[in-house]
Backbone as a printed PyTorch tensor [residue, N CA C, xyz], in Angstrom:
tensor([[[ 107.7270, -182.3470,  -26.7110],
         [ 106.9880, -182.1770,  -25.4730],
         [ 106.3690, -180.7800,  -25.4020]],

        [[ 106.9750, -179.7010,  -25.9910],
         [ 106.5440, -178.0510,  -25.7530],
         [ 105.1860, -178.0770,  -27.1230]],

        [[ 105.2870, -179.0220,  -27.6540],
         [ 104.5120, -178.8500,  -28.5190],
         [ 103.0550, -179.2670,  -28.1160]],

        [[ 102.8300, -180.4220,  -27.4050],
         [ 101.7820, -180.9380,  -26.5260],
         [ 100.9930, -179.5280,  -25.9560]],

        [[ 102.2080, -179.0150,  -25.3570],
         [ 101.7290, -177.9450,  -24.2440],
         [ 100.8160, -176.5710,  -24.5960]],

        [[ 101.7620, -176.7470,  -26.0730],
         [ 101.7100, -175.4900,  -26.7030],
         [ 100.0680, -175.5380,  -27.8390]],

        [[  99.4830, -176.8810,  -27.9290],
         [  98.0190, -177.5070,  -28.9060],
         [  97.3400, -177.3390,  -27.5290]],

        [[  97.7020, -178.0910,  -26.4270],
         [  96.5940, -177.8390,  -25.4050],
         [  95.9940, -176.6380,  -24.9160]],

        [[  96.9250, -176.0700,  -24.7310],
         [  97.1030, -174.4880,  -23.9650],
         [  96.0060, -173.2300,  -24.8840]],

        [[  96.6480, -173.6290,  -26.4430],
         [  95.5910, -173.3860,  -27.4790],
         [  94.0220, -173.7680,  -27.7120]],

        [[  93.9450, -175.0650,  -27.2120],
         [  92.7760, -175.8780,  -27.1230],
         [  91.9010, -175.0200,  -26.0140]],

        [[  92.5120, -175.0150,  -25.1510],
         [  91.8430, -174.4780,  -23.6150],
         [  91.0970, -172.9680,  -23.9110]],

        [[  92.1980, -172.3630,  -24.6610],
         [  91.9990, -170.9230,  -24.9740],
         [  90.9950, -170.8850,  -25.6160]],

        [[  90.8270, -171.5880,  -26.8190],
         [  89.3220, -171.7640,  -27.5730],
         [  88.1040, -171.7490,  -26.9030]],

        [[  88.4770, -172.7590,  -26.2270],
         [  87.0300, -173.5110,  -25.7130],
         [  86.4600, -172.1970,  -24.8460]],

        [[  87.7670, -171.4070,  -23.8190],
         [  87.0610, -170.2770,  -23.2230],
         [  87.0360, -168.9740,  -24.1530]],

        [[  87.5640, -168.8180,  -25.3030],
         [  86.6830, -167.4440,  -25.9160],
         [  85.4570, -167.9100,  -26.5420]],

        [[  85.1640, -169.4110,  -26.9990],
         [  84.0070, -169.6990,  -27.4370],
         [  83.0240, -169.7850,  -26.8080]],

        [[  83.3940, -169.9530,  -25.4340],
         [  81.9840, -169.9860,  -23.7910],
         [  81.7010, -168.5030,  -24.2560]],

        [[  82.8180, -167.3680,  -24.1590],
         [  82.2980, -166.2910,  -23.8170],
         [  81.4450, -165.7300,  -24.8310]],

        [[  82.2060, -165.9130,  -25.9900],
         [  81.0350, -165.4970,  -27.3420],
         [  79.6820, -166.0200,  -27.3810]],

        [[  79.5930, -167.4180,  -26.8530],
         [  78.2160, -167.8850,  -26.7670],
         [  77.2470, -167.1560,  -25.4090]],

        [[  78.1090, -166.9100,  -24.3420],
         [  77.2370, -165.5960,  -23.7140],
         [  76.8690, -164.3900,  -23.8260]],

        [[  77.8130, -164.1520,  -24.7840],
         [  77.3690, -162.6280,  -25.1850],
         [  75.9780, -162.5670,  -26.3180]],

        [[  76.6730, -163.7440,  -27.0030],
         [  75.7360, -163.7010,  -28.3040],
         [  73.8360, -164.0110,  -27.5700]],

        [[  73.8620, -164.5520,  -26.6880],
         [  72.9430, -165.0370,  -25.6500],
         [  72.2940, -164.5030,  -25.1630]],

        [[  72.9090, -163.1840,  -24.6560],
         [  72.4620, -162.4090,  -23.7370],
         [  71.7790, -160.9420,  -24.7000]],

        [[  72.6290, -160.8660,  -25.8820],
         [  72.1540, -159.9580,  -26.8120],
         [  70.4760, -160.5500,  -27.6090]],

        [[  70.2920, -161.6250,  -27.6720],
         [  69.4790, -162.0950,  -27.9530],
         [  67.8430, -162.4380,  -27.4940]],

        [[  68.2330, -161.9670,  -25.9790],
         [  67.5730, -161.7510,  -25.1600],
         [  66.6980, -160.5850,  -25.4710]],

        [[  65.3830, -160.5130,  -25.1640],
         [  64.0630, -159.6890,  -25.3980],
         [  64.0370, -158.8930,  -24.1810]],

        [[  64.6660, -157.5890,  -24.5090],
         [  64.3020, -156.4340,  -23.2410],
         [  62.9200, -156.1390,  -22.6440]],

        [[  63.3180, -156.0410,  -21.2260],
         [  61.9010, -155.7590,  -20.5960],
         [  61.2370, -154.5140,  -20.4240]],

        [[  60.0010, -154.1200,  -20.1520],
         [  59.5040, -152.4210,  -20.2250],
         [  59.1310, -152.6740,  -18.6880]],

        [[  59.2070, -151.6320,  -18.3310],
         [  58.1780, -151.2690,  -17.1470],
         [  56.8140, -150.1900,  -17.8900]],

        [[  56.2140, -150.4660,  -17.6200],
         [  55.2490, -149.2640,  -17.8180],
         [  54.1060, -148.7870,  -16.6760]],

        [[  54.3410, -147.7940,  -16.2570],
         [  53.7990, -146.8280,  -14.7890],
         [  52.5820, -145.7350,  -15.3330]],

        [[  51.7790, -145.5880,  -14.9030],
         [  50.7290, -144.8650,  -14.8660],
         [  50.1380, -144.4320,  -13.5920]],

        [[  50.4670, -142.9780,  -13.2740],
         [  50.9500, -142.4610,  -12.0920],
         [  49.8450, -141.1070,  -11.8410]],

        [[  48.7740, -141.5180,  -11.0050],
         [  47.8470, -140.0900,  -10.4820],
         [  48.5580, -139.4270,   -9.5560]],

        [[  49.1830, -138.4170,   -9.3970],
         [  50.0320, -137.4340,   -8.6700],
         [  48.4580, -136.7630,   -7.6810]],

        [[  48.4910, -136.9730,   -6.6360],
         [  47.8590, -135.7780,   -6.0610],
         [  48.3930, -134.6740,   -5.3610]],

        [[  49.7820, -134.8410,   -4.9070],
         [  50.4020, -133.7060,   -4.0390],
         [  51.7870, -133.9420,   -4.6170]],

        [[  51.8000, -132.8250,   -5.5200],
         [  52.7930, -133.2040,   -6.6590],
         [  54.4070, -132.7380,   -6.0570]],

        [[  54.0900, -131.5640,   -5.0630],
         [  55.3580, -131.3970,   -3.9720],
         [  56.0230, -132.2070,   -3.2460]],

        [[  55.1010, -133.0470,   -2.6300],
         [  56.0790, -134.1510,   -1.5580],
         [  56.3570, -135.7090,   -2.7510]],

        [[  55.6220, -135.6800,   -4.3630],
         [  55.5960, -136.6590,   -4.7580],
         [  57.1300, -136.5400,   -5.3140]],

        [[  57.3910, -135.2840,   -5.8400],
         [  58.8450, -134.2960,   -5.9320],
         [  59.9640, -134.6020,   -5.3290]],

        [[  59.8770, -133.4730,   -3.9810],
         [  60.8060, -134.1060,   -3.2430],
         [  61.0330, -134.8360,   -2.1920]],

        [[  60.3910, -135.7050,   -1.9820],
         [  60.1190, -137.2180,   -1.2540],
         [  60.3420, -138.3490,   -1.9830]],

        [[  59.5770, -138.6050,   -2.8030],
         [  59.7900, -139.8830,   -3.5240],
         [  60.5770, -139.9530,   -4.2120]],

        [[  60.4620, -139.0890,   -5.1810],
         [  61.0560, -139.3290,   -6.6810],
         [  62.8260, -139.6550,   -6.6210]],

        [[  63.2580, -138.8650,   -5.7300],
         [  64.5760, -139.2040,   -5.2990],
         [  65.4670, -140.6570,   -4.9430]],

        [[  64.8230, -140.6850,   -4.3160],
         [  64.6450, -142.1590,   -3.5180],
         [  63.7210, -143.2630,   -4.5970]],

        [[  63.4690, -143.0270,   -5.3290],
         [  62.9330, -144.3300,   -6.0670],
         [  63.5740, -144.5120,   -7.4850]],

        [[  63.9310, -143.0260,   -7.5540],
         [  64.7720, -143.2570,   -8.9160],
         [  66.5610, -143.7270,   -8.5950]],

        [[  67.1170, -143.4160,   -8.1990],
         [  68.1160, -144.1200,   -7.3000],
         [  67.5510, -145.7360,   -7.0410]],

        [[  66.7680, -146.0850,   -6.6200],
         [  66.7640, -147.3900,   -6.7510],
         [  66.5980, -148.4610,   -7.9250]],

        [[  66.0400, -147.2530,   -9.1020],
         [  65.6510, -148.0900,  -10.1090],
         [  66.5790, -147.7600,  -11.1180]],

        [[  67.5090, -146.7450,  -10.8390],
         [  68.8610, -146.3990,  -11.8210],
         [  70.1090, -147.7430,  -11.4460]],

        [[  69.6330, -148.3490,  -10.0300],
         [  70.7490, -149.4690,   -9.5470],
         [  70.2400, -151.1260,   -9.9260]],

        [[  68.8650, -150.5790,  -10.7210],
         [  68.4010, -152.1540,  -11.4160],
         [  68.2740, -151.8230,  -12.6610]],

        [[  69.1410, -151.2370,  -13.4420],
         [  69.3490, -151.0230,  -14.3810],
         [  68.4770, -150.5930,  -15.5340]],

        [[  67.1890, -149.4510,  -14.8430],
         [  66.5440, -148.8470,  -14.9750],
         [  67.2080, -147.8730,  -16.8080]],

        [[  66.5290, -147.9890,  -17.7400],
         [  66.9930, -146.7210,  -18.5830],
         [  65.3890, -145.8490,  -19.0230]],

        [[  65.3490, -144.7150,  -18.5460],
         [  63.6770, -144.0190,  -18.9920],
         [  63.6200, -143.5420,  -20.3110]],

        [[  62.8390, -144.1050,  -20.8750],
         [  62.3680, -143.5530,  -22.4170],
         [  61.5990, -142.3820,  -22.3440]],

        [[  60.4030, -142.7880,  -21.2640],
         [  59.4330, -141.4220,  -21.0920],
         [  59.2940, -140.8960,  -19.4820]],

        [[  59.2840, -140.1990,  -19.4110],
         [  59.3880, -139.4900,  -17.2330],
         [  58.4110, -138.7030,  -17.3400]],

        [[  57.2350, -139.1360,  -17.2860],
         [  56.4440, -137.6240,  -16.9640],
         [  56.3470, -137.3350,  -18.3980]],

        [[  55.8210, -135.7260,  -18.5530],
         [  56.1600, -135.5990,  -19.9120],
         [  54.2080, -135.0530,  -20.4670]],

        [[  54.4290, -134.2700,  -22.0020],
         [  53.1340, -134.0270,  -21.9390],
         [  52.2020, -135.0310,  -22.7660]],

        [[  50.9490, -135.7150,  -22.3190],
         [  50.1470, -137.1550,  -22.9700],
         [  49.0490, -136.5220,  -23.3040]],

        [[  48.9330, -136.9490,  -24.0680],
         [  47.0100, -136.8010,  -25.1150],
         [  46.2060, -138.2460,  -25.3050]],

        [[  45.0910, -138.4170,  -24.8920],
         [  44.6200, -139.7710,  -25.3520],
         [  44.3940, -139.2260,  -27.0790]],

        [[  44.6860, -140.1500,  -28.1810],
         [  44.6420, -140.3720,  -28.9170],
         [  42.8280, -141.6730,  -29.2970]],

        [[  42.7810, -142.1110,  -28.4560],
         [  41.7520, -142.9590,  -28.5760],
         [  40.9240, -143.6200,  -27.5490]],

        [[  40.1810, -143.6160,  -26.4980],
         [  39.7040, -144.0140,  -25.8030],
         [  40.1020, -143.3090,  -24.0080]],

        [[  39.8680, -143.6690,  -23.1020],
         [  40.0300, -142.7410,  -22.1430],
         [  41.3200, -141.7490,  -22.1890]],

        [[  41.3090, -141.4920,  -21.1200],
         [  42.0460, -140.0660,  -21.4400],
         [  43.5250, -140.9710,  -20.3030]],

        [[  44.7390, -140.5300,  -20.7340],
         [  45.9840, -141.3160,  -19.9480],
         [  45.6670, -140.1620,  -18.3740]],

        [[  46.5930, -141.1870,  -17.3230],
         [  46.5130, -140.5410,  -16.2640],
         [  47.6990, -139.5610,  -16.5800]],

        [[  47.9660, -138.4060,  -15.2170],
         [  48.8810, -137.0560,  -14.7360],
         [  49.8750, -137.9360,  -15.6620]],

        [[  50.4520, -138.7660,  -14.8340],
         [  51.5500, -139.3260,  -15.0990],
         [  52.1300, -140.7310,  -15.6770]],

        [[  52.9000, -140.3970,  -16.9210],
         [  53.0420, -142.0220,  -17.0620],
         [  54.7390, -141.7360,  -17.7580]],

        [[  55.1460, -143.3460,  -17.1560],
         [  56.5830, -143.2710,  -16.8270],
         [  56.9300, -144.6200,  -18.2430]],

        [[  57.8690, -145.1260,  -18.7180],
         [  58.2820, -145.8130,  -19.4320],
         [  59.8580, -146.0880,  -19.4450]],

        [[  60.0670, -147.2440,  -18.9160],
         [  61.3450, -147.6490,  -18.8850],
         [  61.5730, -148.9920,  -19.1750]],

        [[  62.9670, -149.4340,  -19.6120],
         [  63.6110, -150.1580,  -20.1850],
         [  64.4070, -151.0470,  -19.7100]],

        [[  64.7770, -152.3430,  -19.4920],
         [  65.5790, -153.1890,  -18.8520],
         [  65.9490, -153.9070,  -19.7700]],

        [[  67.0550, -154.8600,  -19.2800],
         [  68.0140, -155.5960,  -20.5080],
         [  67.3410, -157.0710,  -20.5360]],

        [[  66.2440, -156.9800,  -19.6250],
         [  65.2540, -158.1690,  -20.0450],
         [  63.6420, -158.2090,  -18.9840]],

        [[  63.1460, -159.0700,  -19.1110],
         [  61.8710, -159.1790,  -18.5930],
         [  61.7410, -159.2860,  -16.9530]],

        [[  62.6110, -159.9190,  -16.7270],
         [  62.7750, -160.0910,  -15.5150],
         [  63.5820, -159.6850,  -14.5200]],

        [[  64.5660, -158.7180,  -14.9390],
         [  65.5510, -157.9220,  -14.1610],
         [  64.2980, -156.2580,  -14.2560]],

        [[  63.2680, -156.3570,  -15.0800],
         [  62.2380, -155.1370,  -15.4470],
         [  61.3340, -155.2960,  -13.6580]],

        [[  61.2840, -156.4930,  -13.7850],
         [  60.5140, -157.0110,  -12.2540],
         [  60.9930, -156.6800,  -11.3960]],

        [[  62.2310, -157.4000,  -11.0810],
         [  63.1940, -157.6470,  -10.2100],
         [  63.7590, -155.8230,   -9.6450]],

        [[  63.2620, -155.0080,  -10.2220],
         [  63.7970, -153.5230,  -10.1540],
         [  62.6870, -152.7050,   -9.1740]],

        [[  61.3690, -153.3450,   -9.9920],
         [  60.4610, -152.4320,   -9.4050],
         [  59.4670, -153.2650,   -8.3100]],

        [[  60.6110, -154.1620,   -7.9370],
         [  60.3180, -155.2240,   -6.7890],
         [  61.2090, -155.5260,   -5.8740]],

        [[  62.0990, -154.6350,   -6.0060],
         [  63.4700, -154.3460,   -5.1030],
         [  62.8890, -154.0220,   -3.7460]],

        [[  63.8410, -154.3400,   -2.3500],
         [  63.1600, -154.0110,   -1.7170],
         [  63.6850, -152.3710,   -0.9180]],

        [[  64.3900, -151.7740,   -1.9590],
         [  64.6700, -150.3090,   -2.1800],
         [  63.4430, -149.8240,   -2.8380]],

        [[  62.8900, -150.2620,   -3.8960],
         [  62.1090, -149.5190,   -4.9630],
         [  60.8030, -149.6750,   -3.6140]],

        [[  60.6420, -150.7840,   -2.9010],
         [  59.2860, -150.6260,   -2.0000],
         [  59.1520, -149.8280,   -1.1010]],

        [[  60.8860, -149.6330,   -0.8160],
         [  60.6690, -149.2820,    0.5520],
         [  60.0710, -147.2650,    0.0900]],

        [[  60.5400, -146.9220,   -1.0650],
         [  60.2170, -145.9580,   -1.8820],
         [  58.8080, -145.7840,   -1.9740]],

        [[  58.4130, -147.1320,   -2.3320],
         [  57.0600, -147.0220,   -2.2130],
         [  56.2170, -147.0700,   -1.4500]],

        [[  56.4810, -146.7450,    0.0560],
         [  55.8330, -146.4600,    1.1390],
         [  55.5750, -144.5440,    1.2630]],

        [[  56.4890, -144.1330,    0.5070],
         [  56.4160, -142.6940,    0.4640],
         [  55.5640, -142.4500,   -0.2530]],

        [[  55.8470, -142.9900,   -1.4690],
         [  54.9570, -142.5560,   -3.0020],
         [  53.4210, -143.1710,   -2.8010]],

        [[  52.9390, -143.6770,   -2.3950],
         [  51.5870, -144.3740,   -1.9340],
         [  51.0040, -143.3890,   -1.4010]],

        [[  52.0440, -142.2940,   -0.5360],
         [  51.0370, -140.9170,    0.4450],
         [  50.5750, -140.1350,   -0.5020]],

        [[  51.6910, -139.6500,   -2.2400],
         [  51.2030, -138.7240,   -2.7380],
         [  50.5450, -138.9480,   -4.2720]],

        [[  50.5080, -140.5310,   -4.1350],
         [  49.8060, -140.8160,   -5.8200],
         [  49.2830, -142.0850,   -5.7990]],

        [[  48.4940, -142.4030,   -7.0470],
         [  48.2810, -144.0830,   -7.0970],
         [  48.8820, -144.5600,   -8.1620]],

        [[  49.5320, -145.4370,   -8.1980],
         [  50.0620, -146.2410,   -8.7720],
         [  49.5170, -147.5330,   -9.8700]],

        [[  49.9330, -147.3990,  -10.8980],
         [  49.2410, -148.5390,  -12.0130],
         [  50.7910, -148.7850,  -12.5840]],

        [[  51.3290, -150.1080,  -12.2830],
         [  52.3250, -150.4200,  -12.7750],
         [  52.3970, -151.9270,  -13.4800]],

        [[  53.0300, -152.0890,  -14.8390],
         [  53.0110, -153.7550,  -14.4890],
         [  54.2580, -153.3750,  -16.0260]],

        [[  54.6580, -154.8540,  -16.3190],
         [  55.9320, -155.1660,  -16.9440],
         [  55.4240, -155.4490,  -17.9980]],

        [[  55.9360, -155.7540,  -19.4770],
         [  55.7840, -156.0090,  -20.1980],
         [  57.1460, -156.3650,  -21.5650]],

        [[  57.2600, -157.6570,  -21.7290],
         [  58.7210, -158.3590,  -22.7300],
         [  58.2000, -157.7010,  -23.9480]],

        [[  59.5510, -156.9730,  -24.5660],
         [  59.7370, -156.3610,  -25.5530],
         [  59.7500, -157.2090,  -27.0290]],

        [[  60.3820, -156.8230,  -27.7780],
         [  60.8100, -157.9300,  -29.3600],
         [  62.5310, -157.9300,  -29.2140]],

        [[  62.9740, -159.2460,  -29.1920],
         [  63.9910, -159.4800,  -29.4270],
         [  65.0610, -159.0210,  -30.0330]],

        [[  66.4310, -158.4680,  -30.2980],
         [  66.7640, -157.8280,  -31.1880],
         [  66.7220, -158.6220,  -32.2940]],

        [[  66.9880, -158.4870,  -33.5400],
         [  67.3020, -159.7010,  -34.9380],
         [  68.8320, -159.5300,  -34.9750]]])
């Protein structure tokens, strides 16, 4: 009878480390998302300390990681990049959205609208192999 207990109990255990491996393996497989921002600063003081505070806090809690913040740009080929351009990273395409569509990241963006214009949109990365 302990033996029944003891194949099932085993059985059960499988089946749930094999769910979990198949989510992990799943989720790693998944194609990270970019944000990419292109940012005209006109009043680079209140864009400072007004916004930037408050929007990065919202986008560090959607799991925001920045590759590039600002930083110094050269056009290399065709127009010239705006003041500012931002580049960040999400663990997929749609949590990349879901961040800079928060309604923290907007409410942010009622500030940041007074001291810049905004060119933002998303873009799915390459999968890992």
């Amino acid at each position: 009878m302990k033996t029944k207990y003891v194949v099932a109990l085993s059985v059960a255990a499988g089946i749930v480390i094999g769910a979990v491996a198949v989510q992990t393996l799943h989720a790693q497989a998944q194609p990270p998302g970019f944000i990419v921002a292109e940012i005209d600063v006109s009043n680079v003081e209140g864009y400072t300390k007004e916004f930037l505070p408050i929007a990065g806090k919202a986008l560090d809690a959607g799991g925001a990681h920045f590759l590039v913040r600002g930083g110094k740009n050269e056009a290399i080929d065709g127009a010239a990049p705006p003041k500012r351009v931002i580049i960040s990273q999400f663990e997929s395409f749609e949590k990349a959205k879901a961040a800079y569509t928060s309604p923290a990241y907007m409410e942010a963006r009622k500030i940041g609208d007074k001291y810049a214009k905004f060119r933002i949109f998303a873009v799915e990365g390459v999968a890992p192999k």
